[in-house]
N, CA, C and O atoms as CSV, one atom per row, in Angstrom:
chain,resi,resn,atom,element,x,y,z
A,1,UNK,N,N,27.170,18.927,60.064
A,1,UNK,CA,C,28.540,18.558,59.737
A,1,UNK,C,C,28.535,17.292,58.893
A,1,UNK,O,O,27.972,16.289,59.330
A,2,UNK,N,N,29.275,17.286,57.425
A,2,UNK,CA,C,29.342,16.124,56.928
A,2,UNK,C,C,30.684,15.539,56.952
A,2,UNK,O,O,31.576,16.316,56.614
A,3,UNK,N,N,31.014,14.423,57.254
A,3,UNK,CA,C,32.294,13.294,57.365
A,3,UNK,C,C,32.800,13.074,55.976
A,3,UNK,O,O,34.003,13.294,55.837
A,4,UNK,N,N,32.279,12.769,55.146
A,4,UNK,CA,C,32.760,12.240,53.931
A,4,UNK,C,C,33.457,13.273,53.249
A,4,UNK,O,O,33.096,14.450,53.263
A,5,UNK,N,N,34.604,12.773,52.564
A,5,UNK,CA,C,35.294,12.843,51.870
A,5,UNK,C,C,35.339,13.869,50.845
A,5,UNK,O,O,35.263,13.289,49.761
A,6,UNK,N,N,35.436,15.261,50.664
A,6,UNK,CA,C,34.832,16.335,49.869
A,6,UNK,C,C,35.638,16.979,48.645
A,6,UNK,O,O,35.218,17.556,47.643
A,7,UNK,N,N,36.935,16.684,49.067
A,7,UNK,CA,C,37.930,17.504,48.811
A,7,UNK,C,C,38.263,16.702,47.117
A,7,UNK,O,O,38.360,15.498,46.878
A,8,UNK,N,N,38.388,17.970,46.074
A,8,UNK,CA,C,37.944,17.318,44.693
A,8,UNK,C,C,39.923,16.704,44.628
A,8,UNK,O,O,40.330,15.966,43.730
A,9,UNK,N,N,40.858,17.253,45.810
A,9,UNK,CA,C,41.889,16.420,45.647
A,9,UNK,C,C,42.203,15.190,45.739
A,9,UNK,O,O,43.064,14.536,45.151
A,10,UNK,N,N,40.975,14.738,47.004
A,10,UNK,CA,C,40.495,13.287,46.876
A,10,UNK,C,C,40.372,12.661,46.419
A,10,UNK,O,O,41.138,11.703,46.318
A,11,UNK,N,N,39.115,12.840,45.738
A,11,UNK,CA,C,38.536,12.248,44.767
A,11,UNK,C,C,39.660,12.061,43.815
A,11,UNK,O,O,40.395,11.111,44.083
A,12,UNK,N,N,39.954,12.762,42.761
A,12,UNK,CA,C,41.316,12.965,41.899
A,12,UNK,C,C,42.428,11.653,42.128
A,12,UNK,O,O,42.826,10.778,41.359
A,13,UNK,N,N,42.725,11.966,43.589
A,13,UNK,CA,C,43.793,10.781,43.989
A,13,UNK,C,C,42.880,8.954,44.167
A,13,UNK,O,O,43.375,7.828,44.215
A,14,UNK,N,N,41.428,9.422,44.219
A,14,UNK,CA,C,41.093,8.062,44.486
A,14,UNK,C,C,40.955,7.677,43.149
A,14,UNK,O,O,41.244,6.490,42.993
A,15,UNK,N,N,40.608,8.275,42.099
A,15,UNK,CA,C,40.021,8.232,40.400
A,15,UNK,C,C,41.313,7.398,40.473
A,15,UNK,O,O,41.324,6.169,40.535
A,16,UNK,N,N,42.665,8.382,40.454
A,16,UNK,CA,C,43.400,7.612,39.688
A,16,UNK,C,C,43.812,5.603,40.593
A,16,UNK,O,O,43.658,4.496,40.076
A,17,UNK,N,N,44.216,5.892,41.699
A,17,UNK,CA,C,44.038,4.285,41.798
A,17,UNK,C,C,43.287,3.856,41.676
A,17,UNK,O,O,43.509,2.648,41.759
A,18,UNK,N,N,42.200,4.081,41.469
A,18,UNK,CA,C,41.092,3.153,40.642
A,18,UNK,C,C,41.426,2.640,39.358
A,18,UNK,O,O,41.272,1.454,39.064
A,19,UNK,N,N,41.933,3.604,38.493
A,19,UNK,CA,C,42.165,3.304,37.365
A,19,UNK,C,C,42.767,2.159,36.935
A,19,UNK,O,O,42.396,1.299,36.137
A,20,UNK,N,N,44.541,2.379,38.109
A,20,UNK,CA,C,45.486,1.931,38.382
A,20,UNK,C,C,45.490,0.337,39.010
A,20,UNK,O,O,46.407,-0.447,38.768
A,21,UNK,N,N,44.453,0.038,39.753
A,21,UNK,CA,C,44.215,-1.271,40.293
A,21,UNK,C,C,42.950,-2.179,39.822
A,21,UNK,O,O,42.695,-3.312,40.229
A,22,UNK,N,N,42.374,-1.581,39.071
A,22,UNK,CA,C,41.120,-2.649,38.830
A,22,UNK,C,C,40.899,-2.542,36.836
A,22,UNK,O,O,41.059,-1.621,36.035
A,23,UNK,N,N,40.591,-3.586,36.737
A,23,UNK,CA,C,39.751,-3.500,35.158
A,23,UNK,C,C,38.386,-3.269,35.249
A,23,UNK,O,O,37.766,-4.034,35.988
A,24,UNK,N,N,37.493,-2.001,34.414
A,24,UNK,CA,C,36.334,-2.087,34.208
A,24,UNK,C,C,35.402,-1.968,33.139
A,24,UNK,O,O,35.710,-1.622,31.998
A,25,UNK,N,N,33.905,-2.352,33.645
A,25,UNK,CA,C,33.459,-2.692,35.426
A,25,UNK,C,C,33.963,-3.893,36.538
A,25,UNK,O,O,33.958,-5.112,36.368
A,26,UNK,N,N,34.264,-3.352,37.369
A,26,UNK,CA,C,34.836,-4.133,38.776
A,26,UNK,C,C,33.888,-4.204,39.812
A,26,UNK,O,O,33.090,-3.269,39.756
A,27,UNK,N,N,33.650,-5.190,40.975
A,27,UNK,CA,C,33.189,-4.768,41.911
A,27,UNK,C,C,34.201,-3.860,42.448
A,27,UNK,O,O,35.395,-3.809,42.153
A,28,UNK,N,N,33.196,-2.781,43.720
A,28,UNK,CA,C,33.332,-2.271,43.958
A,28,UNK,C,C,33.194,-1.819,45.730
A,28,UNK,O,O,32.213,-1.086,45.858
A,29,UNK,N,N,33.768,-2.017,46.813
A,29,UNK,CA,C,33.106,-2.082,48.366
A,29,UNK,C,C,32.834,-0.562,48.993
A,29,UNK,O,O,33.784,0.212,49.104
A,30,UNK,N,N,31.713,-0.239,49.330
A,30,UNK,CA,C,31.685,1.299,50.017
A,30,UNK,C,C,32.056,0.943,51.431
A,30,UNK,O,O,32.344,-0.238,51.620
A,31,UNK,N,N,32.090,1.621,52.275
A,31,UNK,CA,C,31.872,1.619,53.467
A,31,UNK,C,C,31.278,2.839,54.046
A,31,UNK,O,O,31.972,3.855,54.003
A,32,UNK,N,N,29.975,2.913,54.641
A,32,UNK,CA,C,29.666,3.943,55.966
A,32,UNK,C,C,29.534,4.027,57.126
A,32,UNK,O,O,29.999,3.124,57.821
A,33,UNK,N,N,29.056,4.809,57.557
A,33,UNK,CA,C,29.023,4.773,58.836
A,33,UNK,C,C,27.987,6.278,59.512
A,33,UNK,O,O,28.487,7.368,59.792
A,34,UNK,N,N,26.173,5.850,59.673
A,34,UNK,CA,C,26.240,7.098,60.043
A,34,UNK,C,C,24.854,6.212,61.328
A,34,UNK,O,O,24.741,4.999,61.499
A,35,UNK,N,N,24.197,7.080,61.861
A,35,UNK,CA,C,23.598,6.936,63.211
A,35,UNK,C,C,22.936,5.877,63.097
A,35,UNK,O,O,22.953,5.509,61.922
A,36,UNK,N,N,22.371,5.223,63.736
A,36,UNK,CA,C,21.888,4.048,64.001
A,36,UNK,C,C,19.666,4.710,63.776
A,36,UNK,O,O,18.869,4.667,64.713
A,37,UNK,N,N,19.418,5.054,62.770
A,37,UNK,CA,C,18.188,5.372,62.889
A,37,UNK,C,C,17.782,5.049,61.200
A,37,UNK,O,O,18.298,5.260,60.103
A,38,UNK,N,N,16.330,4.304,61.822
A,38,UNK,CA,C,16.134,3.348,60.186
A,38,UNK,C,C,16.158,4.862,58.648
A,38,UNK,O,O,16.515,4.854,57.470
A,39,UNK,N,N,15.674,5.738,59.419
A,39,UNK,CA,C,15.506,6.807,58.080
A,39,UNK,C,C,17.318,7.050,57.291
A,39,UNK,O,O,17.548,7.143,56.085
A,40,UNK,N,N,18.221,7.094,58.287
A,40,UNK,CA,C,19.867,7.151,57.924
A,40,UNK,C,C,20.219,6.095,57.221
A,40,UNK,O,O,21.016,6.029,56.285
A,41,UNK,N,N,19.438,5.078,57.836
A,41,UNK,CA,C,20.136,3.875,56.989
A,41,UNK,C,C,19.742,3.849,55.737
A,41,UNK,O,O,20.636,4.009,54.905
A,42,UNK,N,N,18.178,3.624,55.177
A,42,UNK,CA,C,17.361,3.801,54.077
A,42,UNK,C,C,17.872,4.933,53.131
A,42,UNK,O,O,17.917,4.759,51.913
A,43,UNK,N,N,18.242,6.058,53.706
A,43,UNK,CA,C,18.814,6.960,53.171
A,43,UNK,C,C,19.741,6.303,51.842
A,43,UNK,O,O,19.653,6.286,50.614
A,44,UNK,N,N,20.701,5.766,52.930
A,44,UNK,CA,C,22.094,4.956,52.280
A,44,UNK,C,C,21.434,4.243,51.019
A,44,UNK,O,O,21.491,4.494,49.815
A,45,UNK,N,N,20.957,3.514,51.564
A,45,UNK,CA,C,20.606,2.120,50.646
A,45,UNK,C,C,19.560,2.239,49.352
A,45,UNK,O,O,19.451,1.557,48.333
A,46,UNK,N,N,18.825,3.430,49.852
A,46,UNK,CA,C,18.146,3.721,48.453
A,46,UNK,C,C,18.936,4.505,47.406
A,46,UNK,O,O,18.500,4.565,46.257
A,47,UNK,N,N,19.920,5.026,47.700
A,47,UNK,CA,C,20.945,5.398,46.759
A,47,UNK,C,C,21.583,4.415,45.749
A,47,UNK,O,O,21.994,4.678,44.618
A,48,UNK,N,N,21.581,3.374,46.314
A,48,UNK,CA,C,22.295,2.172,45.633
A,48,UNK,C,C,20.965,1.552,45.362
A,48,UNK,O,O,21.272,0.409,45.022
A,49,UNK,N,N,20.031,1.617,45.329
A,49,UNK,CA,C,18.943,0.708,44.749
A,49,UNK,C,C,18.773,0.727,43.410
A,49,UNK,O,O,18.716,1.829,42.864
A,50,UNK,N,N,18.664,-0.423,42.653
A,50,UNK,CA,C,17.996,-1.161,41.416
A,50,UNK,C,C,19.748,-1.264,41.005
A,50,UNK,O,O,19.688,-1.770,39.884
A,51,UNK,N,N,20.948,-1.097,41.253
A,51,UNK,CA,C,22.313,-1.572,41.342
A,51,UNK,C,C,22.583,-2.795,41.170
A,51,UNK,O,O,23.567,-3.101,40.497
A,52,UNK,N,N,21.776,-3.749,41.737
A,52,UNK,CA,C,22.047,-5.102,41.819
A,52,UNK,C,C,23.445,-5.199,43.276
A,52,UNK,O,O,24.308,-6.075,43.341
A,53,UNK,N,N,23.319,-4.377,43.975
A,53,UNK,CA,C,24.176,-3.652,45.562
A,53,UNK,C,C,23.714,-5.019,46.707
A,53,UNK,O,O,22.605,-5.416,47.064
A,54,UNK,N,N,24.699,-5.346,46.953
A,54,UNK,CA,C,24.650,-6.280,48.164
A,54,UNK,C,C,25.073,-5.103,49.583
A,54,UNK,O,O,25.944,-4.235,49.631
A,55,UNK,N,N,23.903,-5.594,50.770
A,55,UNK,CA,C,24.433,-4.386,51.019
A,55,UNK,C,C,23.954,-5.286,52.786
A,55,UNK,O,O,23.054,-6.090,53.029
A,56,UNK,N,N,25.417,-4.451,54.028
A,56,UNK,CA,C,25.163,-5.658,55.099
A,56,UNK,C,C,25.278,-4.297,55.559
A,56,UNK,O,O,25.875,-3.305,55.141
A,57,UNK,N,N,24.221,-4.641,56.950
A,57,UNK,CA,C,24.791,-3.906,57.865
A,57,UNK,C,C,25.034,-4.145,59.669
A,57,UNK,O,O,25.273,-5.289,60.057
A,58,UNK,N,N,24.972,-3.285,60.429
A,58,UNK,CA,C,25.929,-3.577,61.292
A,58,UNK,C,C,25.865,-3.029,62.749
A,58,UNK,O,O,27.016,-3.087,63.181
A,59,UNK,N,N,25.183,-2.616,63.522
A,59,UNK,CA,C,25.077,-2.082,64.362
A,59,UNK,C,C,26.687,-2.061,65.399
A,59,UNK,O,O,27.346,-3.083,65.590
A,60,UNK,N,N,26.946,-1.121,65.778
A,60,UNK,CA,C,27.954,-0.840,66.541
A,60,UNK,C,C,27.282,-1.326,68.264
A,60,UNK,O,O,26.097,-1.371,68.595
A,61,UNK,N,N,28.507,-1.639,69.114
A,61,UNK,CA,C,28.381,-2.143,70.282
A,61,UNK,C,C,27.681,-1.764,71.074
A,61,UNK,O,O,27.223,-2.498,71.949
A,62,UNK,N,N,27.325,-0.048,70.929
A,62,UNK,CA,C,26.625,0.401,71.698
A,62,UNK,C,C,25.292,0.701,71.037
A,62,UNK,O,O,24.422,1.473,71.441
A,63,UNK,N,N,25.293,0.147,70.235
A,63,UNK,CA,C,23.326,0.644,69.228
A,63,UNK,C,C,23.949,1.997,68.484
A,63,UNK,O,O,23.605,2.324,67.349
A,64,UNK,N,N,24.644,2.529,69.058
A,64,UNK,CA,C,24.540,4.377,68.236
A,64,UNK,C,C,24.398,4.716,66.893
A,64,UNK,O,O,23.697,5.474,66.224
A,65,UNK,N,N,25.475,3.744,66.680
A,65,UNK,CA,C,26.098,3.904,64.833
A,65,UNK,C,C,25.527,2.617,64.218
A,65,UNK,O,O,25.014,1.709,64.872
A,66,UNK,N,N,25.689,2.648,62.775
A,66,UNK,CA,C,25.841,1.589,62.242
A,66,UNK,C,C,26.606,1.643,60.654
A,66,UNK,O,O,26.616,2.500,59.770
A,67,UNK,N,N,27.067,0.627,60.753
A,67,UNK,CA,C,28.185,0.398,59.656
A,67,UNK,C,C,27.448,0.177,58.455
A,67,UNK,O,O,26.432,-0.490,58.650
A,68,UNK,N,N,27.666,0.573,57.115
A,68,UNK,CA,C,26.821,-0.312,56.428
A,68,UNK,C,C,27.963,-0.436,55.055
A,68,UNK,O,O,28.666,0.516,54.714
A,69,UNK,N,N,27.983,-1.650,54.437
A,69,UNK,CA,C,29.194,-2.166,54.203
A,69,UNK,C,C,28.033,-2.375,52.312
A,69,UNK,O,O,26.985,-3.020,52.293
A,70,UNK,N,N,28.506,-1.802,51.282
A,70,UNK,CA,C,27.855,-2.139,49.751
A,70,UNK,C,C,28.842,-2.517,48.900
A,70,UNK,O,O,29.903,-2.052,48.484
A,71,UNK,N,N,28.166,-3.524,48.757
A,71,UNK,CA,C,29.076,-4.401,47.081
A,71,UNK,C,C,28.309,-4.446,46.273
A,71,UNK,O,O,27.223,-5.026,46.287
A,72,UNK,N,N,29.100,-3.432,44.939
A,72,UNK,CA,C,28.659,-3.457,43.897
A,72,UNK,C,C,28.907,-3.312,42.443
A,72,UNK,O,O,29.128,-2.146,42.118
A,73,UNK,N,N,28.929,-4.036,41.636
A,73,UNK,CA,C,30.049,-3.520,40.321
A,73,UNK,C,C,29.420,-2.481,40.046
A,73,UNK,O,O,28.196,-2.354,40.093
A,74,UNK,N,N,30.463,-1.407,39.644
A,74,UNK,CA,C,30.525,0.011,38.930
A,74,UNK,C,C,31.062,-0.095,37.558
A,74,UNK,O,O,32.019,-0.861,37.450
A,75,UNK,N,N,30.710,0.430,36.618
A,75,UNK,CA,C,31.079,0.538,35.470
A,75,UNK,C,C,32.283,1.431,35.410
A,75,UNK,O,O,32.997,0.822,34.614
A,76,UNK,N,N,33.020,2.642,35.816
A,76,UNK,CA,C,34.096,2.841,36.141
A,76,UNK,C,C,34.409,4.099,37.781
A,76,UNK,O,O,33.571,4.311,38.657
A,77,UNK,N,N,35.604,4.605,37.725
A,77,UNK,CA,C,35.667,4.893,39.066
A,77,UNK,C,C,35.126,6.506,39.124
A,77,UNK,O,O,34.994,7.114,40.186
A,78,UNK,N,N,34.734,7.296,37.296
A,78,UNK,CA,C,33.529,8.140,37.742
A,78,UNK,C,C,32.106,7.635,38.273
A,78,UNK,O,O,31.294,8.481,38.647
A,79,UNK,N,N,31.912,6.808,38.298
A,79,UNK,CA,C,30.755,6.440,39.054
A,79,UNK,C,C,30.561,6.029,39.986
A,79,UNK,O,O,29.428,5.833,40.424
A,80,UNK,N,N,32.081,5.663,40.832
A,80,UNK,CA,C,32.347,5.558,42.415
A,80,UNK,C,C,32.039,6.884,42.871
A,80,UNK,O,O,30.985,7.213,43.415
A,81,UNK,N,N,33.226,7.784,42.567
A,81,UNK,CA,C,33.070,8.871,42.919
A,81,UNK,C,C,31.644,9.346,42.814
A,81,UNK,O,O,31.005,9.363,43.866
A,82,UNK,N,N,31.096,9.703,41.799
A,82,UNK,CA,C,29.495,9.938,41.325
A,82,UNK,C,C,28.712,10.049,42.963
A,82,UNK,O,O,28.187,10.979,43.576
A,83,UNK,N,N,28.914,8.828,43.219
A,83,UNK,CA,C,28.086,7.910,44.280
A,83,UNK,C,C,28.337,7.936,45.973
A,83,UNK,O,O,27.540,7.719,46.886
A,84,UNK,N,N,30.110,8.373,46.004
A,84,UNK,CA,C,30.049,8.966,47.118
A,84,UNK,C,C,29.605,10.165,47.041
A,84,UNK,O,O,28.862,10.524,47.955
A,85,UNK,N,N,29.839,10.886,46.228
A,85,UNK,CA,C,29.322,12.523,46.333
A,85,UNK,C,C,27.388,12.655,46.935
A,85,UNK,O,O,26.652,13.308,47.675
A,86,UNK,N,N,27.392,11.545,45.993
A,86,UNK,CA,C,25.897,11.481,45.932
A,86,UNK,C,C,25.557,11.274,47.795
A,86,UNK,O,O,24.961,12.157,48.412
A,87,UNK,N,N,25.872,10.449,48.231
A,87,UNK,CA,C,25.855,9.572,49.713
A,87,UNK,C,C,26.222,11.241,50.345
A,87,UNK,O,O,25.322,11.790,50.980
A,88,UNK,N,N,27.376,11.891,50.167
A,88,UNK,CA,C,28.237,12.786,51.502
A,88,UNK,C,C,26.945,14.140,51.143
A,88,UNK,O,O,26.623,14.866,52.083
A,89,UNK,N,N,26.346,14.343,49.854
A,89,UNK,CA,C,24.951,15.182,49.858
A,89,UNK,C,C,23.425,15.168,50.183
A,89,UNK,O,O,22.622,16.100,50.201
A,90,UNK,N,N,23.273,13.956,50.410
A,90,UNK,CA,C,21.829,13.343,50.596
A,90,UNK,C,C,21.990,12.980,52.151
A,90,UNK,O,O,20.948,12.951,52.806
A,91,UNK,N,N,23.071,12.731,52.730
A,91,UNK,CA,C,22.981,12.191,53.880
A,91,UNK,C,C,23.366,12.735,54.966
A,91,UNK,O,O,24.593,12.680,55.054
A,92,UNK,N,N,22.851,13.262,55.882
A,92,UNK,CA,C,23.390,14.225,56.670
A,92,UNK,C,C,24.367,13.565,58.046
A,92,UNK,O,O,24.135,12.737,58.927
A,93,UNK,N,N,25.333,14.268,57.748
A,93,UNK,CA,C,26.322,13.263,59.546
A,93,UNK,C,C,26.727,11.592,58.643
A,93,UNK,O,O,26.318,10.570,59.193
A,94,UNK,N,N,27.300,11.495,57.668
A,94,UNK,CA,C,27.389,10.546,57.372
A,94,UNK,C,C,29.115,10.138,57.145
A,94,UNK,O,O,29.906,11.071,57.007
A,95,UNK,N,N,29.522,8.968,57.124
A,95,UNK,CA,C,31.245,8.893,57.793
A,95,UNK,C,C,31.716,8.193,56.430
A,95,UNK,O,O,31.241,7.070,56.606
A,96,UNK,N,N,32.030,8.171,55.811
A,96,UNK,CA,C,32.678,7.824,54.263
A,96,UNK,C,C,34.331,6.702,54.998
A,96,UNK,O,O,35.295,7.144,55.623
A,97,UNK,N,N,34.160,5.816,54.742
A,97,UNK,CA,C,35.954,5.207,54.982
A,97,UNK,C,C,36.119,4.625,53.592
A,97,UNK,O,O,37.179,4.091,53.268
């Protein structure tokens, strides 16, 4: 089962406030959220590697999950999108906010 965000109506509605609220390239904040196991996390983060991606993360209260929070300028909001798609296909069980 994947969490993230799939639906190309989505995307569509997120393109355009992107457009609508930022000048680009802008930074840019992801947010995830998938199991607390180093291969899930690495997963994440090598996606965004050589980005110049600040990237924190976060363990949830009980160890299970972990948050992982990336800042990074994007050149525009096809390449947000690009990048979640990329994350909700490579990553299995992974939570897109």
């Amino acid at each position: 089962m994947n969490a993230a965000p799939n639906s190309e109506e989505f995307y569509k509605k997120l393109k355009e406030q992107l457009y609508d609220t930022a000048q680009w390239p802008s930074e840019y904040l992801y947010k995830f959220i998938v199991l607390s196991t180093p291969e899930k996390i690495l997963q994440v983060e090598n996606i965004f590697d050589n980005l110049g991606a600040v990237i924190d993360t976060k363990a949830s209260k009980n160890g299970k999950y972990t948050s992982i929070s990336i800042n990074v300028t994007m050149k525009d909001p096809e390449a947000i999108i690009a990048k979640y798609k990329e994350v909700a296909e490579n990553v299995e069980g992974v939570i897109s906010l």
